[in-house]
MARKOLZA-369584 format. One record per residue: residue number from 1; residue in one letter; x negated, y, z negated of N, C-alpha, C in turn. Coordinates in Angstrom, 1 decimal, m for minus. Atoms other than C-alpha are relative to their C-alpha. Example, Ala and Ser with C-alpha at 12.3 -4.5 7.8 and 13.67 -1.06 7.14 Angstrom:
% MARKOLZA-369584
{1, "A", {m0.9, m1.2, 0.0}, {m12.3, m4.5, m7.8}, {m0.9, 1.2, 0.0}}
{2, "S", {0.9, m1.1, 0.0}, {m13.7, m1.1, m7.1}, {0.8, 1.1, m0.8}}
% end
This chain:
% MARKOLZA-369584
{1, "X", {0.1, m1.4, 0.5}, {m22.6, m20.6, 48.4}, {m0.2, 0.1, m1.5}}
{2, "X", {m0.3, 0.2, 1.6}, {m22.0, m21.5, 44.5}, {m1.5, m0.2, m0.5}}
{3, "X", {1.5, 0.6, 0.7}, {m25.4, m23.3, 44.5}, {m0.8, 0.5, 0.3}}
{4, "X", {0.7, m1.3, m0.3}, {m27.2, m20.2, 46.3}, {0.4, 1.0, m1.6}}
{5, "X", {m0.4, m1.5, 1.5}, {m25.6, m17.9, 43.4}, {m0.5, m0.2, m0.8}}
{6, "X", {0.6, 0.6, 0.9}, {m26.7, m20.5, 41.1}, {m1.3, 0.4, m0.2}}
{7, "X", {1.3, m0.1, 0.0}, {m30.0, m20.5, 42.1}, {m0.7, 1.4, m0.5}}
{8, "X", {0.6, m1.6, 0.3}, {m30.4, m16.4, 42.2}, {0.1, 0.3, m1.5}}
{9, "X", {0.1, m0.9, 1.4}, {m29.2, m16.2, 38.7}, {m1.1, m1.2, m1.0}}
{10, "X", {0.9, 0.1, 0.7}, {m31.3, m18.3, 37.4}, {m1.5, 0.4, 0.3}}
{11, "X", {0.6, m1.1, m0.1}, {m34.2, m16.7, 38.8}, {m0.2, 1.2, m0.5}}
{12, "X", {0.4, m1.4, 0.8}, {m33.3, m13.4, 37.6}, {0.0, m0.2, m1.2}}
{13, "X", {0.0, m0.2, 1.5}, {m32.8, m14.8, 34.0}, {m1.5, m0.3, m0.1}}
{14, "X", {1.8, 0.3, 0.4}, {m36.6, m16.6, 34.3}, {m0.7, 1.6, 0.3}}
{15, "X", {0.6, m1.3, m0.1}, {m37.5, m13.1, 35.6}, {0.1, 1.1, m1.3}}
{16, "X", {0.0, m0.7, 1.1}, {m36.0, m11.6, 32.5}, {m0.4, m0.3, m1.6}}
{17, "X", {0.4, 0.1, 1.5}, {m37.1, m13.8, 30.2}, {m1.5, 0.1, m0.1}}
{18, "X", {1.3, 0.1, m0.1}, {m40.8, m13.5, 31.6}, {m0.2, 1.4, m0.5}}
{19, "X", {m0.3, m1.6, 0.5}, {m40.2, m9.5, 31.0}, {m0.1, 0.1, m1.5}}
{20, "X", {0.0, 0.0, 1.9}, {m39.2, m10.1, 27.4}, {m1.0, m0.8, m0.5}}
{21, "X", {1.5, 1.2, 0.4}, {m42.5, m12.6, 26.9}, {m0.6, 1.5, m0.4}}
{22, "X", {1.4, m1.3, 0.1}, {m44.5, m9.6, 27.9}, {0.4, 1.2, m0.6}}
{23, "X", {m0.4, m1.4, 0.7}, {m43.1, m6.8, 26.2}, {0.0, m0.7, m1.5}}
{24, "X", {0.6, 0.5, 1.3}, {m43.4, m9.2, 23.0}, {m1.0, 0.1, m0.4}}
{25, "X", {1.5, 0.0, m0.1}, {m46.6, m9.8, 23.7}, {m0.6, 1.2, m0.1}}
{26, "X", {0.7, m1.7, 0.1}, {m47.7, m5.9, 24.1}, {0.3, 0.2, m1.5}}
{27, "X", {m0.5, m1.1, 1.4}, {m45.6, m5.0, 21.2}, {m0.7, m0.9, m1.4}}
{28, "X", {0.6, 0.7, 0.4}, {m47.1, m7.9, 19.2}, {m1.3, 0.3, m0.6}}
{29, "X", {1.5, m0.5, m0.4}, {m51.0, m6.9, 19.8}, {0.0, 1.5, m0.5}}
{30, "X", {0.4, m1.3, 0.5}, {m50.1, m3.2, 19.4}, {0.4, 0.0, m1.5}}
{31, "X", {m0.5, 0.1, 1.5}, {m48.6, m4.1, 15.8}, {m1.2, m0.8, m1.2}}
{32, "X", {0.9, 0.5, 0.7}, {m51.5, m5.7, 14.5}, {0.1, m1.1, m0.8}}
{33, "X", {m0.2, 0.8, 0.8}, {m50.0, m8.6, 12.6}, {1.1, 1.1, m1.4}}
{34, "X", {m1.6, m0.8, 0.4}, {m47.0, m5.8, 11.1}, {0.7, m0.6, 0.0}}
{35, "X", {m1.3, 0.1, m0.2}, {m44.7, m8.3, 11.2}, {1.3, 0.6, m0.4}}
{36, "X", {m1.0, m1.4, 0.6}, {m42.3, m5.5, 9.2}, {0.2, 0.7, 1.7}}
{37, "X", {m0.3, m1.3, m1.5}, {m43.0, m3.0, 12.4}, {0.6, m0.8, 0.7}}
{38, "X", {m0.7, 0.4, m1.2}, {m42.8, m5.5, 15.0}, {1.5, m0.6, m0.2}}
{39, "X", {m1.1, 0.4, 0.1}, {m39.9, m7.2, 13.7}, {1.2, 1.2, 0.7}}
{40, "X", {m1.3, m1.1, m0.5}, {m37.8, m3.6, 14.0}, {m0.2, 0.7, 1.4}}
{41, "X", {0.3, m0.7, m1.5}, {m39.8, m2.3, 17.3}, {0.7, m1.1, 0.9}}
{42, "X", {m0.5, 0.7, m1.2}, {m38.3, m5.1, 19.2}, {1.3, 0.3, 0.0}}
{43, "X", {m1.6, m0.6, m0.2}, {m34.8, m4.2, 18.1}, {0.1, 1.2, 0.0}}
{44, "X", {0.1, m1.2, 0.1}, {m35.4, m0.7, 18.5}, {m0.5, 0.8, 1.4}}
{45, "X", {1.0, m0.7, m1.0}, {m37.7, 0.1, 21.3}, {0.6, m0.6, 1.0}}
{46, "X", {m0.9, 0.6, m1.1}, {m35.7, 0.1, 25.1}, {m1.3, m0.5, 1.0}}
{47, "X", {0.4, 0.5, m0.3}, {m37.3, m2.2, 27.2}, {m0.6, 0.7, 1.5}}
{48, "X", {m0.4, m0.3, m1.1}, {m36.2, 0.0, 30.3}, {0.0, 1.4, m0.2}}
{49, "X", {m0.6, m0.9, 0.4}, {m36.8, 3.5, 29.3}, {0.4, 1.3, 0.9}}
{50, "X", {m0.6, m0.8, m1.5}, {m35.7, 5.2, 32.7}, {1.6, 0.0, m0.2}}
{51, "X", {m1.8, 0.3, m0.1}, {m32.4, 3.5, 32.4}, {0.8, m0.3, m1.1}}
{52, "X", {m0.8, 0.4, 1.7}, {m31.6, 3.0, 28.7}, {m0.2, 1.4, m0.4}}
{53, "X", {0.3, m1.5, 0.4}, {m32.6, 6.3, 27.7}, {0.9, 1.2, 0.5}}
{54, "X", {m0.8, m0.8, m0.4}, {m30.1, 8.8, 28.1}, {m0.5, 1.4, 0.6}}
{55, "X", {0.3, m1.0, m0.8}, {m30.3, 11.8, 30.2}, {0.3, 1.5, m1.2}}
{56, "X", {m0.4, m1.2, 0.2}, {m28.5, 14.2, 27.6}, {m0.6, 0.3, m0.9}}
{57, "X", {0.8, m0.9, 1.0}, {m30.5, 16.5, 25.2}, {0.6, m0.5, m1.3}}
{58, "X", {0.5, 0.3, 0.9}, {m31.1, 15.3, 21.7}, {1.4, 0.4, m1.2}}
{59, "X", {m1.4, m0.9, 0.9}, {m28.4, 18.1, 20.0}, {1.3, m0.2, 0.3}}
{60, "X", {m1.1, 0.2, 0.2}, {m25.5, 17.0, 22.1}, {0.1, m1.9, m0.4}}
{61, "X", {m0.6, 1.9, 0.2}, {m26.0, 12.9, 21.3}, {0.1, 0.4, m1.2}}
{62, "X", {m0.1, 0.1, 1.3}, {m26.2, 14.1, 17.8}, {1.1, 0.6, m0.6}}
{63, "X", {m1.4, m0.3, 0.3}, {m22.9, 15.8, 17.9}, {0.9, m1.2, 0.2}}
{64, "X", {m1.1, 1.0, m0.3}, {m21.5, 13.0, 19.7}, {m0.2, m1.2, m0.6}}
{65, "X", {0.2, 1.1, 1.1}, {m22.8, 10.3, 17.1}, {0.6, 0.8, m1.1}}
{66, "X", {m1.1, m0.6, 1.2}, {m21.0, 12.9, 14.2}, {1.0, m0.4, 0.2}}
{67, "X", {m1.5, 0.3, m0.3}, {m17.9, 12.4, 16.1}, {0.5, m1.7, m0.1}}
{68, "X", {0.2, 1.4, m0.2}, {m18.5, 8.6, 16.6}, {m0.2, m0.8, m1.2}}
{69, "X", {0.6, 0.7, 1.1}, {m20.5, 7.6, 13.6}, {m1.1, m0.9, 0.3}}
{70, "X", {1.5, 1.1, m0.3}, {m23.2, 5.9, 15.8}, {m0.7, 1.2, 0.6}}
{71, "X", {1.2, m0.6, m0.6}, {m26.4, 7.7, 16.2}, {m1.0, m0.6, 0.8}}
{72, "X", {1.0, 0.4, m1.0}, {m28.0, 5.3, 18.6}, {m0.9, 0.3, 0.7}}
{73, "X", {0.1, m1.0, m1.6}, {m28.2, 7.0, 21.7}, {m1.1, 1.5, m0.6}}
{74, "X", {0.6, m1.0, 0.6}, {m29.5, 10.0, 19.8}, {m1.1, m0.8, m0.5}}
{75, "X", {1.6, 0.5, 0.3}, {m32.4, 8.1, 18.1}, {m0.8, m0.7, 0.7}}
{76, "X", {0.6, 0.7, m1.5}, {m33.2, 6.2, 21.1}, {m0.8, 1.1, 0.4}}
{77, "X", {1.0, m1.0, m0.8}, {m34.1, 9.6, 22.6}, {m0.8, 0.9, m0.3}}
{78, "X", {1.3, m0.4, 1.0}, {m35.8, 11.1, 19.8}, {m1.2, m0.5, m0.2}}
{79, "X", {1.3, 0.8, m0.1}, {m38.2, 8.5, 19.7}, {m0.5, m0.1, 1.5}}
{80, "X", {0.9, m0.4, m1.8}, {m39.0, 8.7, 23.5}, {m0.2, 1.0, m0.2}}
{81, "X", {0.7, m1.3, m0.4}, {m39.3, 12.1, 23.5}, {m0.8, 0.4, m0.9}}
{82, "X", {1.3, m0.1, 0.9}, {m41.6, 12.0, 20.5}, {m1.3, m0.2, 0.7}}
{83, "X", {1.5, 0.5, m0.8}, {m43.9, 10.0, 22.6}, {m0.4, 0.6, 1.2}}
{84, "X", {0.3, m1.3, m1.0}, {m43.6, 12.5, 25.4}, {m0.4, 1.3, m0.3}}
{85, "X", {0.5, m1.7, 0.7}, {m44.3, 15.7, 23.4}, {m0.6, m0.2, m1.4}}
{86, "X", {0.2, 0.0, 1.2}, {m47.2, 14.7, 20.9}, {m0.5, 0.8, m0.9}}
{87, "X", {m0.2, m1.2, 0.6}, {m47.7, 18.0, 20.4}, {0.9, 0.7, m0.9}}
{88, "X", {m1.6, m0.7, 0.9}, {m44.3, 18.7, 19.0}, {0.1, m1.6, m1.0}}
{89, "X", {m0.3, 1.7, 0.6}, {m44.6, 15.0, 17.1}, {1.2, 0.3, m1.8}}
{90, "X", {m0.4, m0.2, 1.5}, {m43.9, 16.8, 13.3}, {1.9, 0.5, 0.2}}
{91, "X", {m1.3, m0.1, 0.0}, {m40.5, 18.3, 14.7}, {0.3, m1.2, 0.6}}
{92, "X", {m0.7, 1.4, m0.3}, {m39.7, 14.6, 15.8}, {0.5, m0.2, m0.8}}
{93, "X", {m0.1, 0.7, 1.2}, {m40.4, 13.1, 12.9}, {1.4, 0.7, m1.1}}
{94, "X", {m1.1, m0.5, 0.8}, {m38.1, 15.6, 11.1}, {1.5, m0.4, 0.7}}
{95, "X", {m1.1, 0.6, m0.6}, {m35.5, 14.8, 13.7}, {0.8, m1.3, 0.0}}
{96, "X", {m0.2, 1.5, 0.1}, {m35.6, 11.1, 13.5}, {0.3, m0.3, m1.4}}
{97, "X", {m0.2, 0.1, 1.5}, {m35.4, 11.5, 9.7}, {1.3, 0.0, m0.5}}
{98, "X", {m1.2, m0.6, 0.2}, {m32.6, 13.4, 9.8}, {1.0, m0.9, 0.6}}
{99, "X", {m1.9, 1.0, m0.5}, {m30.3, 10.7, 12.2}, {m0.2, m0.8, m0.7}}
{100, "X", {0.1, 1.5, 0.7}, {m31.9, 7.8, 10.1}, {0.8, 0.5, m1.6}}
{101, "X", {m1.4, 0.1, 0.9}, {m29.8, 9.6, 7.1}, {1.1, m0.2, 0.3}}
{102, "X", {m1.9, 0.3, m0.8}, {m26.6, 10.2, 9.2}, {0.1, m1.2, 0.1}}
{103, "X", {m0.2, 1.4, m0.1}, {m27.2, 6.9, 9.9}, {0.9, m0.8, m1.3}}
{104, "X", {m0.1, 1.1, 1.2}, {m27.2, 5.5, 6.7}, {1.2, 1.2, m0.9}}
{105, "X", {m1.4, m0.6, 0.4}, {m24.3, 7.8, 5.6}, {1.1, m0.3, 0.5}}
{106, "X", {m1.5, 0.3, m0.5}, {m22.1, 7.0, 8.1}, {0.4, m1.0, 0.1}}
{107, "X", {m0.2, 1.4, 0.3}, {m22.6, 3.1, 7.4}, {0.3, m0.3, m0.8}}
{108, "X", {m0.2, 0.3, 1.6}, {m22.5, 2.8, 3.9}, {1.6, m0.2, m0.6}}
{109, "X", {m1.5, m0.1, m0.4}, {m18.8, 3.4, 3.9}, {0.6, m1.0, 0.3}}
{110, "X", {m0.1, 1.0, m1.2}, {m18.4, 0.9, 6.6}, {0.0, m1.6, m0.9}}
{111, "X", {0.6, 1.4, 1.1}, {m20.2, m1.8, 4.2}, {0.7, m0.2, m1.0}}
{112, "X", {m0.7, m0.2, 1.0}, {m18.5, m1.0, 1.4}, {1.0, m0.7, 0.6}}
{113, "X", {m1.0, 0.8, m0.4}, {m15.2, m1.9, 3.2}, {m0.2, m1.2, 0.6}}
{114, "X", {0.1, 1.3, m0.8}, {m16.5, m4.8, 5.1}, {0.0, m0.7, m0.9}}
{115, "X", {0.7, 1.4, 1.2}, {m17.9, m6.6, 1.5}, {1.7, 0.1, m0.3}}
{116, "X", {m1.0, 0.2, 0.1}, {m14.3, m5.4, 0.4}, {1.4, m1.0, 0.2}}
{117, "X", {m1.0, 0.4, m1.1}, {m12.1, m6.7, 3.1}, {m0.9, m1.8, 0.3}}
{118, "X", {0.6, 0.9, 0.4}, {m14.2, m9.9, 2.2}, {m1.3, m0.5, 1.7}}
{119, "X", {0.7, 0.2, m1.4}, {m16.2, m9.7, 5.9}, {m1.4, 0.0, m0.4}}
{120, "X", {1.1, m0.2, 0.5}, {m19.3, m10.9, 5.0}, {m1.0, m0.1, 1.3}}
{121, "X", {0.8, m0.4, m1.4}, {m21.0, m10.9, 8.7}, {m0.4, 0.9, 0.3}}
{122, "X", {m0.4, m1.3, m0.3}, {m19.9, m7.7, 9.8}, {m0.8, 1.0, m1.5}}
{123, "X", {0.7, m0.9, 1.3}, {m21.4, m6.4, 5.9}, {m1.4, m0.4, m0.2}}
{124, "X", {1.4, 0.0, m0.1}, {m24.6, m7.9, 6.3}, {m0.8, 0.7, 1.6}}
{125, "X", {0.6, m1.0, m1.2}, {m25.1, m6.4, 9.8}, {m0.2, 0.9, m0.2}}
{126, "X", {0.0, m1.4, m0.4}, {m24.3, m3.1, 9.0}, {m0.9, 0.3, m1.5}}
{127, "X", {1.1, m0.1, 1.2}, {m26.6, m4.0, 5.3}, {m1.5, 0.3, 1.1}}
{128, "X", {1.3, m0.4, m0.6}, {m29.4, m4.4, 8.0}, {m0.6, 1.2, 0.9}}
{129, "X", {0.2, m1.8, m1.2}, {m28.9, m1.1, 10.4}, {m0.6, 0.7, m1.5}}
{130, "X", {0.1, m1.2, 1.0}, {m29.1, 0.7, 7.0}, {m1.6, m0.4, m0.4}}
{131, "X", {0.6, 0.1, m0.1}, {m31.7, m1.0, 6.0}, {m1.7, 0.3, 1.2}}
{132, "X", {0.9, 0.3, m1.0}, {m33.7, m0.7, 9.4}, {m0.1, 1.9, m0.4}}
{133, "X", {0.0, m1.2, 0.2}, {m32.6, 3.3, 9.0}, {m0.9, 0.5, m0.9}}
{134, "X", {1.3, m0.4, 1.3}, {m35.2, 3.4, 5.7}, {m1.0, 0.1, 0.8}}
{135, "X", {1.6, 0.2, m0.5}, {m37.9, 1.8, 7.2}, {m0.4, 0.7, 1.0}}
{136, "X", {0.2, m1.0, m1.2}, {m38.1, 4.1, 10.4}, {m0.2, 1.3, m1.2}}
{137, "X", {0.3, m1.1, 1.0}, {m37.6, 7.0, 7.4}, {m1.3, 0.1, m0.7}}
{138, "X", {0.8, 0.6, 1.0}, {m40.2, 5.7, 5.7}, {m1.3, 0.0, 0.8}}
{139, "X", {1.9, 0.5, m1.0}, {m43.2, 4.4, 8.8}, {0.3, 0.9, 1.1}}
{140, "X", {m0.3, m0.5, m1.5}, {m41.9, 7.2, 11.4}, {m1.4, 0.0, 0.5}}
{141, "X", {1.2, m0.4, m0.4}, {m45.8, 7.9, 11.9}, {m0.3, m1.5, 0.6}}
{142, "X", {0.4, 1.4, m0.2}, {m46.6, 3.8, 12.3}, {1.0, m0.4, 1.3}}
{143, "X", {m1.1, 0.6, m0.9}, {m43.2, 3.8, 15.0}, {m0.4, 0.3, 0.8}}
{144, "X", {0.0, m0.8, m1.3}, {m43.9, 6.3, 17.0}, {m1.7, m0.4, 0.3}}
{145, "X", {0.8, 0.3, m0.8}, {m47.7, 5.2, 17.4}, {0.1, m1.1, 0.6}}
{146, "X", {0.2, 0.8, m0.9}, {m46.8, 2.2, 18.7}, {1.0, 0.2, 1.1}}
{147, "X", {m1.1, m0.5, m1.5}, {m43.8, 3.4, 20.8}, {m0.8, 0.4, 1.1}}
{148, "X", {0.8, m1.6, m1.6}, {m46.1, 6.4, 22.6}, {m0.8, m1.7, 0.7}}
{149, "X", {1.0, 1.1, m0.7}, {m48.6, 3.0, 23.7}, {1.3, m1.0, 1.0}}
{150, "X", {m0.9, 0.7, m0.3}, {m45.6, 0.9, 24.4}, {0.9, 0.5, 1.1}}
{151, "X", {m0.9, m1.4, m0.4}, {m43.3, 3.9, 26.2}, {m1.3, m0.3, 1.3}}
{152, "X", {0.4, m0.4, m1.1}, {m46.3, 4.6, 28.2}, {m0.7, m0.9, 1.0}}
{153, "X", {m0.3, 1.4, m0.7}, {m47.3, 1.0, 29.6}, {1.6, m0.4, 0.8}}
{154, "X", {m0.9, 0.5, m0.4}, {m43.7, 0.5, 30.6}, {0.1, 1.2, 1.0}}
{155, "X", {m0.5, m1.3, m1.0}, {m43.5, 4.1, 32.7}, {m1.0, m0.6, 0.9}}
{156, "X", {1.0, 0.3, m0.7}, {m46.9, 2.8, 34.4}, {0.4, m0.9, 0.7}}
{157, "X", {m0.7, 1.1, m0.8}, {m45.0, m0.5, 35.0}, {0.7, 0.2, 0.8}}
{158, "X", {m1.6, m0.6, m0.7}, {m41.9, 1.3, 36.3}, {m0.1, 0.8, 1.0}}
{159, "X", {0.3, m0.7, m1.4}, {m43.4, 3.5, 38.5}, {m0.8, m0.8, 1.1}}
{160, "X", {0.6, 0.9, m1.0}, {m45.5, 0.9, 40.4}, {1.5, m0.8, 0.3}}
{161, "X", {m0.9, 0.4, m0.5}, {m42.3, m1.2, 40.4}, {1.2, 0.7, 1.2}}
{162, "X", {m0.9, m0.3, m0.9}, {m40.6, 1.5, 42.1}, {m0.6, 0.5, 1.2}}
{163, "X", {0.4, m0.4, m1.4}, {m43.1, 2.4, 44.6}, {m0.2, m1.6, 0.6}}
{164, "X", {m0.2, 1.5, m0.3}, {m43.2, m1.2, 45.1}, {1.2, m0.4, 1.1}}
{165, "X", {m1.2, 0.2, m0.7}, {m39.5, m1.3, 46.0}, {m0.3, 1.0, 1.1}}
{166, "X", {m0.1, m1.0, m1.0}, {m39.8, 2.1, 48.1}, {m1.0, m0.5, 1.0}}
{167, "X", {1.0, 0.8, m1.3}, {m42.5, 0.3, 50.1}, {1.0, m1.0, 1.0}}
{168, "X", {m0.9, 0.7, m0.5}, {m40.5, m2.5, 50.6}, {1.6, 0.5, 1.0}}
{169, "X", {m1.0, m0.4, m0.8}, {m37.2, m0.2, 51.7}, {m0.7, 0.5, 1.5}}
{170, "X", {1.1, m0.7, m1.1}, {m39.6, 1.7, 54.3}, {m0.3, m0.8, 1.4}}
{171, "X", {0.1, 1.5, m0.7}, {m40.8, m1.9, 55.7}, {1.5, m0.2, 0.8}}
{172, "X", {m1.6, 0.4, m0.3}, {m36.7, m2.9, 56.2}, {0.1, 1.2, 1.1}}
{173, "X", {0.1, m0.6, m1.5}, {m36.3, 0.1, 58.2}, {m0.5, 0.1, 1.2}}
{174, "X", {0.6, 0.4, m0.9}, {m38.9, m0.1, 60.2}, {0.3, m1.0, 0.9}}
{175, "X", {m0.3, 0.9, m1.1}, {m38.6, m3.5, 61.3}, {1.7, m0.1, 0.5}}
{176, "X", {m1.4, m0.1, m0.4}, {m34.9, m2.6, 61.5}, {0.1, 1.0, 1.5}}
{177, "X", {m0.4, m0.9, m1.4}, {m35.3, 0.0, 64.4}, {m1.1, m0.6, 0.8}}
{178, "X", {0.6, 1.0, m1.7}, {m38.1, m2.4, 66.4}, {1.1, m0.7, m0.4}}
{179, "X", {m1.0, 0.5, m0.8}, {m35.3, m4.8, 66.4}, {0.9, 0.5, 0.9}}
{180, "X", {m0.9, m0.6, m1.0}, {m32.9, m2.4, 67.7}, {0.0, 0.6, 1.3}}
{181, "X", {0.9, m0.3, m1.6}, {m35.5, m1.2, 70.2}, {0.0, m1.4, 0.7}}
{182, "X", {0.3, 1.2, m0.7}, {m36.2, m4.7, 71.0}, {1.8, m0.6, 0.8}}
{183, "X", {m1.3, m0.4, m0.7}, {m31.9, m5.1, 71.4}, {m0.1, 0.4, 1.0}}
{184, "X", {m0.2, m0.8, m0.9}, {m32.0, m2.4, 73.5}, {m0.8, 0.1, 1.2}}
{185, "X", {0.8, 0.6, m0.8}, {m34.8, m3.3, 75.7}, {0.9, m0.8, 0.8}}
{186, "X", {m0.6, 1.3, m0.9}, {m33.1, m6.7, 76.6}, {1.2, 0.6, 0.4}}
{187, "X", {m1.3, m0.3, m1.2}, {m29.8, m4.9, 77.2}, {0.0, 0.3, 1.1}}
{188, "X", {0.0, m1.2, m1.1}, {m31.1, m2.6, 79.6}, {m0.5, m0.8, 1.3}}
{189, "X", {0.1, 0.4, m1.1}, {m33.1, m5.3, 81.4}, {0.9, m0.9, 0.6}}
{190, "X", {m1.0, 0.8, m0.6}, {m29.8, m7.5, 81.7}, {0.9, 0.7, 0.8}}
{191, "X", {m0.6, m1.0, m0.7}, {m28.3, m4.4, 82.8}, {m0.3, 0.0, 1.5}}
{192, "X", {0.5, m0.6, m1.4}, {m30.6, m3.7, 85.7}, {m0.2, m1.5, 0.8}}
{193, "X", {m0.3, 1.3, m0.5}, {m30.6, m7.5, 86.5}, {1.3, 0.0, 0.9}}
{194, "X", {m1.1, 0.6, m0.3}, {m27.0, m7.8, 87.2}, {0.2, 1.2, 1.1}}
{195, "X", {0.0, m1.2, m1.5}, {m27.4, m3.8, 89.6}, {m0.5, m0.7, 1.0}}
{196, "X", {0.8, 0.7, m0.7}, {m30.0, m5.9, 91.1}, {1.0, m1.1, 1.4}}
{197, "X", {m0.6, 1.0, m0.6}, {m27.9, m8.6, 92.1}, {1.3, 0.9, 1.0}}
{198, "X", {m1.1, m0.7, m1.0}, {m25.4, m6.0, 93.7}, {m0.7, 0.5, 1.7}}
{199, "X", {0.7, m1.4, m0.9}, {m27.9, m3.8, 96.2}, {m1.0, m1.3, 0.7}}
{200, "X", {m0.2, 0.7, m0.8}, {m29.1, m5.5, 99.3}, {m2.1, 0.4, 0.0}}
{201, "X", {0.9, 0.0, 0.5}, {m32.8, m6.2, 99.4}, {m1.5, 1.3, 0.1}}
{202, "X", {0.9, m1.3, m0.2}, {m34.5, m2.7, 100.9}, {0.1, 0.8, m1.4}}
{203, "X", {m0.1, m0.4, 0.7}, {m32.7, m1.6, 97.9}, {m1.1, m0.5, m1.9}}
{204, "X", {0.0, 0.9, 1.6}, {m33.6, m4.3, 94.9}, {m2.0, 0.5, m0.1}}
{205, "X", {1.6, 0.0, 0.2}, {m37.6, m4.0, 96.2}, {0.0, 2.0, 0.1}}
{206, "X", {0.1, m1.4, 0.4}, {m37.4, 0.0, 95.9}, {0.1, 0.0, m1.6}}
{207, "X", {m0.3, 0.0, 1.2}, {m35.9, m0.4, 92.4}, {m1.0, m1.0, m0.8}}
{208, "X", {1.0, 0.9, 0.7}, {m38.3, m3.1, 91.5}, {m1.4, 1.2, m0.1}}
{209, "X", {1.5, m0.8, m0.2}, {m41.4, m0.6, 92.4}, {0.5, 1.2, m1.1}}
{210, "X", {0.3, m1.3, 1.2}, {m39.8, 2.4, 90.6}, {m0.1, m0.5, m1.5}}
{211, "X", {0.3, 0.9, 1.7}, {m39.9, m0.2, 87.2}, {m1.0, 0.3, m0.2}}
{212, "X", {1.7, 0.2, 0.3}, {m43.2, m0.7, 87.8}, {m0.7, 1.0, m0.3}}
{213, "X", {1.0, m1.2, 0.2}, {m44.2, 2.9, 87.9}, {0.2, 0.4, m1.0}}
{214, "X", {m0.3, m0.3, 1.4}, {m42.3, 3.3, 84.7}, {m0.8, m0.4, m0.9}}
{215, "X", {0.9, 0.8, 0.8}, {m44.1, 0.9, 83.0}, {m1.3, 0.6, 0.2}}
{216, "X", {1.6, m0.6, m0.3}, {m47.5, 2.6, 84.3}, {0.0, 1.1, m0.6}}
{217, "X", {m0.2, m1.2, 1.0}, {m46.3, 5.8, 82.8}, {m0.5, 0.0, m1.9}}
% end
C-alpha cells in the first residue's frame, strides 16, 4: 500500500514540477530577458488563478489586510482583475499603487524591529516584500502586461483541463450504469434459471418461448 502512495506522490510532484517548467518558460519568453520583471512575476503571479485568487471584492481584502497588515490577498486580486477589465486598467494601477504603499507602511515597522531584535532573516525578508512593493509601484504598466498574457494562457489551460475532467466524470458514469445493467441482466437470468428448474417441462418450454419473444421486441 506504502509503495502505491509512494509512487502517486511522486507522480504528482513530477506533475507539478513539469507545471512550474512551463509557467517559467511562458513567463520567461513573455519578459524578454527582464530578468528584474521575471524575477518578481514568478513570486507574484498565482499559478492557479481559479483557486488562488480569492472570491472577495477588492475593498473588503483591503480592509482585511488594514486589520492584518498583509495585503496579499488584496493585491493578488487587483492584479487579476486588472487583466480582466483593460478598460478600467488606469483605476488598477491606482489601486495596486495604493496597497504596494500599505504594503510598505505596514512592513517597515516590522523591519525595523526585526534588525533591532537582532533577526537578521526575518529583516531581510521583509527588506525584500518592501522592496518588491517599489518595483510593482514603479513597472505596474510592464506587470500587468505580462500578467493579462500570462492570466489569460492559464484560464485557456484551465478550462480545457476542466472540460477534460468533466469528460472523464461523464465516461465513469456511463460505464458505471452498463455495468450495473450488465449486473442486473445476469441477476435476472440466474433468477429465471433457478424458476426454471422448479416448473415441469410444458411449463419451462412456454417460458423459454415467451424470452424469446422478448428478446424479438
Amino acid at each position: 500500500m506504502w509503495k502505491w502512495l509512494k509512487k502517486d506522490k511522486r507522480k504528482e510532484e513530477k506533475i507539478e514540477e513539469k507545471t512550474e517548467k512551463k509557467e517559467e518558460d511562458l513567463l520567461e519568453e513573455l519578459c524578454g530577458g527582464d530578468t528584474e520583471l521575471y524575477n518578481f512575476l514568478c513570486r507574484c503571479l498565482v499559478i492557479n488563478p481559479l483557486a488562488g485568487i480569492s472570491q472577495k471584492d477588492i475593498e473588503t481584502l483591503t480592509k482585511e489586510g488594514e486589520i492584518s497588515g498583509n495585503f496579499n490577498l488584496a493585491m493578488d486580486k487587483a492584479i487579476f482583475e486588472a487583466t480582466r477589465n483593460p478598460e478600467e486598467r488606469e483605476k488598477y494601477i491606482k489601486i495596486i499603487q495604493d496597497l504596494a504603499s500599505k504594503t510598505v507602511h505596514a512592513t517597515e515597522p516590522r523591519k525595523e524591529e526585526a534588525e533591532k531584535e537582532g533577526l537578521t532573516d526575518q529583516a531581510a525578508s521583509l527588506g525584500k516584500k518592501i522592496e518588491d512593493q517599489k518595483f510593482i509601484s514603479e513597472r505596474t504598466e510592464d506587470v500587468l502586461k505580462v500578467a493579462s498574457v500570462f492570466y489569460n494562457e492559464k484560464l485557456l489551460q484551465l478550462g480545457e483541463e476542466q472540460r477534460r475532467e468533466d469528460r472523464g466524470k461523464e465516461r465513469e458514469i456511463a460505464e458505471g450504469a452498463e455495468w450495473r445493467m450488465t449486473q442486473q441482466e445476469k441477476r435476472d437470468r440466474e433468477s429465471r434459471q433457478k424458476d426454471r428448474k422448479k416448473m415441469s417441462k410444458e411449463e419451462r418450454r412456454e417460458a423459454e418461448q415467451q424470452e424469446k419473444r422478448e428478446e424479438l421486441v
